[in-house]
N, C-alpha and C positions, 0 to 999 in steps of 0.2 A: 537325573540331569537337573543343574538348577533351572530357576523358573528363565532365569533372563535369557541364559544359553536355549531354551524350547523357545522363547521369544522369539531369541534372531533365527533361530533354522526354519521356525513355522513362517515369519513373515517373509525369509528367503526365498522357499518354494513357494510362496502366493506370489510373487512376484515372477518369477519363472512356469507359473500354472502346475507344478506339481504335484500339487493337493487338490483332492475334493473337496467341494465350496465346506462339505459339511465337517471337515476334519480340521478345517483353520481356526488357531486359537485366534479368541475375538474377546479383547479386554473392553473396560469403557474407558472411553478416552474423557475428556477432562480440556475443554479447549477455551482460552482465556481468550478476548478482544477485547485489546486496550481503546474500545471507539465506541460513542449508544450506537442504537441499531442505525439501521439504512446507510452508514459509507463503504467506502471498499474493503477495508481493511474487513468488517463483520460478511460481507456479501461474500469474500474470498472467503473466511472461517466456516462460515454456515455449509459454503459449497466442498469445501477440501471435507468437512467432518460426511456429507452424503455419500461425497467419492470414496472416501476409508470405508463404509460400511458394505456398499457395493462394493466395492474389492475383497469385501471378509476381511476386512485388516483389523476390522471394532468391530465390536455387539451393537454400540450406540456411543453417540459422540452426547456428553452436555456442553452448553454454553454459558458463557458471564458475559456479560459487557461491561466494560469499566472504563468510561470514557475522559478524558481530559488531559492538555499538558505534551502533545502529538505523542501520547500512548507512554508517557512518563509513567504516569498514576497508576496504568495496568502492571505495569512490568514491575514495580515496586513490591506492589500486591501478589504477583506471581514470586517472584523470586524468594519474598519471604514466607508465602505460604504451602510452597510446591515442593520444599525443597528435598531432595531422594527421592520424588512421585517419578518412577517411570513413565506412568501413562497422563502424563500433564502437559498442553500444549501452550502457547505462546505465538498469538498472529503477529507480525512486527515487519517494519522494512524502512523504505529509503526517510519517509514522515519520519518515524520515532528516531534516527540517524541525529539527523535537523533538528528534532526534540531535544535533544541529550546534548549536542553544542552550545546550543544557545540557555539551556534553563540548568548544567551542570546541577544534575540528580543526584540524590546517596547512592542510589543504586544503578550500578550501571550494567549495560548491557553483557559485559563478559562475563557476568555471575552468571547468567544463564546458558546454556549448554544448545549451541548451532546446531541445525539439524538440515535445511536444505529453505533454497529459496526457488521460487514456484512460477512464476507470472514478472512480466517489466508490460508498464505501459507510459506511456504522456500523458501529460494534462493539457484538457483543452479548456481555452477560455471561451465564457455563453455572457448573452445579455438577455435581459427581459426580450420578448418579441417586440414589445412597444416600444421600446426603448431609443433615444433621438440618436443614439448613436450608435450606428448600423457595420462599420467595419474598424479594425483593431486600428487604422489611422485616424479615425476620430477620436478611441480613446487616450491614441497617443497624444494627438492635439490639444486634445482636454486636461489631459496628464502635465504638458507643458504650459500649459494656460496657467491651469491652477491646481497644483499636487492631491494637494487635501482635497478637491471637492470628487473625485474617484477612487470610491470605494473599491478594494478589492474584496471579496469576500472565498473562502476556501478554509481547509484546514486549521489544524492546529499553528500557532507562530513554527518557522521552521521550515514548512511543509513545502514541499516542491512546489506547489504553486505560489506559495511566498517566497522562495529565492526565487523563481521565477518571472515573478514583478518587480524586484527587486536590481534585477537582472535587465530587465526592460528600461525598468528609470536611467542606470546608468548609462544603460544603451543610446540612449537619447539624448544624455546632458542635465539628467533632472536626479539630483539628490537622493539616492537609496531610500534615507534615513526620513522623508519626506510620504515615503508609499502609506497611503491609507490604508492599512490590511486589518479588516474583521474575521479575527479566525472564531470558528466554531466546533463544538467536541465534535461534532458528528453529521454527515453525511446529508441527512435527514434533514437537519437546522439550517442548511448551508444552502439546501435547495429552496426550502422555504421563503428564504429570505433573498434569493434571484427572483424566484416568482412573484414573489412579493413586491421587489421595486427595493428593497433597506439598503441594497449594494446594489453596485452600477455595473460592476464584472464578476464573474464568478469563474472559480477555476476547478478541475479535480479530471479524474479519468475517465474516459469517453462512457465509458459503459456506466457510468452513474447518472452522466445525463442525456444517454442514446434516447431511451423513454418520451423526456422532454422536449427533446428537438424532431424527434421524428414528430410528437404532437403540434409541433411549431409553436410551444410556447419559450423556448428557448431559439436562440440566432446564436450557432457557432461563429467564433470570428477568428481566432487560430487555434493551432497546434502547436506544443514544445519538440515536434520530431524535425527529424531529417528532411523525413521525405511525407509526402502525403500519405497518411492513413488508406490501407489496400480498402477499396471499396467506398470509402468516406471521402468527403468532396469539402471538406476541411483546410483552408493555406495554411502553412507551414510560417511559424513567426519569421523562419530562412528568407522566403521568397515573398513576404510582405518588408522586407528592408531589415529585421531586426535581428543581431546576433544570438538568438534566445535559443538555445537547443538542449533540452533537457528532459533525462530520464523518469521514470517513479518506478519503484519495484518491491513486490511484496514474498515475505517468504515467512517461517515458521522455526521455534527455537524449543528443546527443552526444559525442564526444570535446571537448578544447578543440584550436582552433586549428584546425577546418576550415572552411573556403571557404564563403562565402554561396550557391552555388550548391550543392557539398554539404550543406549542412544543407536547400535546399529541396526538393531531391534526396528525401533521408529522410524531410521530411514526408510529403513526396506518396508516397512508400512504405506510410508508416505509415498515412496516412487510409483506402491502398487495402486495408489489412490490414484495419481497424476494418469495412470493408464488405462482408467477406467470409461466405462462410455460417460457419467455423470461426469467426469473432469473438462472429458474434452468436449461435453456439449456445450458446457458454459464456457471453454474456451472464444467459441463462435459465439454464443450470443452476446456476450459480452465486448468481445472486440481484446480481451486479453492474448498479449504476446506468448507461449510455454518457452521457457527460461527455467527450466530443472536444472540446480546446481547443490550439491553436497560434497563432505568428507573437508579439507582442507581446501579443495578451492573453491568454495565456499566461506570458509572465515576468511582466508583470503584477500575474498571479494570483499566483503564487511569490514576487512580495515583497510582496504584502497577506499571505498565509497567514504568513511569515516575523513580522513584526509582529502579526498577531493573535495566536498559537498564541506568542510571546513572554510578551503580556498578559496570556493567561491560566494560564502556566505560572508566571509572578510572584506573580499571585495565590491560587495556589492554591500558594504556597510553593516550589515547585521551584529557582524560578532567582533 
């Protein structure tokens, strides 16, 4: 039997429990994050590579981080050095989307090979705890006062939290094109610089600054959902007056140029990760949405998100 076809049957019955732990083949995986350490994008990698192993999907997962460019720079670097690797991964989502409109790469994302997307969350915005302005209508106030003196600070340029302010300004009356936005590679820098005082708003996914506001050194002041966060006591940009409602979601790609059989190989790897107890504990602690999506509707999704998140970065002046 070739290797890729023992691939997909052994990661088949790991996903169905047909195999004993000890009889599952368990390759090394090879897992790229286009982000430095501490953002989501790395904090979902790190955690999907535990859940593969605990599922016996891997032996052992390695990591890169290769940050900048909302995960341009990774995926460039993946795509031409991955390329035939079965066992190469790729963390990527709605951010690197954003990335690729606005900064048109060499390399684009359909060289690499879909494989499933994992988790959707919002971004919520925090202020310093000291900070004189204590609810999202002072920064609105201050944002119409005087554009430029409200930093935003988040992601890479692109990044759901940048159309998301972006999205705000027009909401109001105040020039897209006008939004302060400091974006940073990583996760890590971006918090830094909230605690710090260098930016006046900060934005990203709850579970990156759950830590910080439960210390109350962070003041949530909204949310990009619908509806209130289950458990979280977060307002909704909705029902603070502003039409801001917007997704973030992260998911995971192949190399380009692997085998139909390897890429089913991985899913069936990956779904068996998603159903592990390591998946779903970070589920909860994190505040992440499960949003398991593969096969075709999957890519799917990635070329409606691609055209949506175009639309609204047009109009909200960006691109």
């Amino acid at each position: 039997m070739r290797r890729d076809a023992f691939l997909k049957s052994i990661a088949a019955l790991a996903v169905t429990g047909g195999l004993p732990l000890a009889a599952h083949a368990a390759p090394t995986l090879k897992m790229m994050i286009p982000a430095n350490p501490g953002g989501g994008w790395d904090t979902t990698g790190r955690v999907l590579g535990r859940a593969l192993t605990e599922a016996k999907a891997a032996d052992s997962v390695q990591y890169e981080n290769r940050g900048g460019a909302a995960g341009i720079i990774g995926l460039a670097q993946f795509a031409n050095a991955s390329k035939n690797d079965p066992n190469a991964l790729l963390m990527m989502g709605a951010v690197m989307l954003g990335g690729i409109i606005t900064g048109k790469p060499p390399v684009q994302l359909s060289q690499a090979t879909p494989i499933a997307r994992l988790t959707s969350e919002y971004n919520v915005f925090v202020v310093p705890a000291d900070s004189p302005l204590k609810t999202m209508k002072d920064v609105v106030a201050q944002l119409k006062k005087d554009p430029g003196s409200v930093k935003w600070g988040g992601g890479s340029r692109g990044s759901t939290e940048h159309i998301a302010a972006c999205m705000l300004a027009r909401n109001i009356g105040v020039d897209p094109k006008k939004v302060n936005y400091v974006a940073f590679r990583g996760g890590g820098e971006a918090i830094s610089a909230i605690l710090g005082g260098s930016v006046t708003v900060g934005g990203s996914g709850y579970s990156e600054f759950a830590e910080h506001i439960a210390s109350g050194k962070m003041r949530p002041i909204a949310v990009t959902s619908q509806k209130r966060l289950p458990g979280i006591a977060i307002p909704t940009m909705k029902e603070q007056g502003y039409d801001v409602i917007l997704g973030n979601w992260r998911g995971v790609y192949a190399a380009p140029g692997i085998s139909a059989d390897d890429r089913a190989a991985l899913t069936n790897m990956v779904v068996a990760a998603t159903k592990s107890k390591a998946w779903t504990e970070a589920l909860a602690k994190h505040g992440w949405t499960p949003a398991v999506m593969v096969g075709k509707e999957f890519e799917d999704f990635v070329e409606y998100e691609f055209s949506s998140l175009r639309a609204i970065m047009y109009l909200s002046g960006m691109v």
